[in-house]
C-alpha positions in Angstrom: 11.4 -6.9 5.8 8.4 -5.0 4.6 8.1 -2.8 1.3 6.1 0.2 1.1 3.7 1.3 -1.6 1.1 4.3 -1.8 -2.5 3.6 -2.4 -3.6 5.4 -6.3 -6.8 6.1 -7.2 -8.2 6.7 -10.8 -11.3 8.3 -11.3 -13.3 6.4 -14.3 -15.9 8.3 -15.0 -19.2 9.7 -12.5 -18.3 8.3 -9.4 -16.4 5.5 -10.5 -12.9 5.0 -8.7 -10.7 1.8 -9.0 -8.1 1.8 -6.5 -4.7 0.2 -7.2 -1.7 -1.4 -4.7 1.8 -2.0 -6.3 3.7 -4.8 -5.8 7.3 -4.2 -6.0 9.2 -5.9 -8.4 11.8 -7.3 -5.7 9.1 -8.4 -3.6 7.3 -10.0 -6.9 10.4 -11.9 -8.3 11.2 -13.5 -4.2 7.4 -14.8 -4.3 8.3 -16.0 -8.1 4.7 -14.1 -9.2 4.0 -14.8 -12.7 2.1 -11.9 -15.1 -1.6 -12.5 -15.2 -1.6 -14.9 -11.9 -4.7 -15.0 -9.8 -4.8 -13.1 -6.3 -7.5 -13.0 -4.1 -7.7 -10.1 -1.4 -9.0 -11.2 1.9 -9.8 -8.9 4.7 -9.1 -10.4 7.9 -10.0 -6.9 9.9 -10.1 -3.0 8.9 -5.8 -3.3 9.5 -5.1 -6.6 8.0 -5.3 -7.6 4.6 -4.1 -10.8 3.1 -3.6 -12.1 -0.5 -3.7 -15.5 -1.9 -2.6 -17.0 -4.8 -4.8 -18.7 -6.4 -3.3 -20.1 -9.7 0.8 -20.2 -10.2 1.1 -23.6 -10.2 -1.5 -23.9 -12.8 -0.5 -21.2 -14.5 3.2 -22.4 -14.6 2.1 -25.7 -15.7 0.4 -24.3 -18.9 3.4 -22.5 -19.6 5.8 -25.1 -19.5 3.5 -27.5 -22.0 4.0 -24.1 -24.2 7.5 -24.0 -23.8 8.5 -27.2 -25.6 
């Protein structure tokens, strides 16, 4: 099943644009994505792009030792 987002744009300033893609909060919450986890964008060709996570398990460690 895919989930479909629109690309925004904010313009910062002369010439300075930051692009931003939306995760979904269903898809979020079925990949268990935690606020302020690490993704890394990886082009694979000028129609594919990839993430990885880079640091939920670390990131959910930390929190746990917080928790108790």
């Amino acid at each position: 099943m895919g989930y479909l987002t629109k690309v925004q744009a904010v313009e910062r300033g002369k010439g300075h644009r930051s692009f931003y893609l939306i995760c979904p909060a269903a898809l979020a919450q079925a990949l268990e994505m935690e606020k302020g986890e690490t993704i890394e964008w990886v082009v694979e060709d000028k129609w594919t792009l990839k993430i990885r996570r880079g640091e939920a398990k670390a990131a959910q460690a930390h929190r746990r030792r917080h928790e108790r």
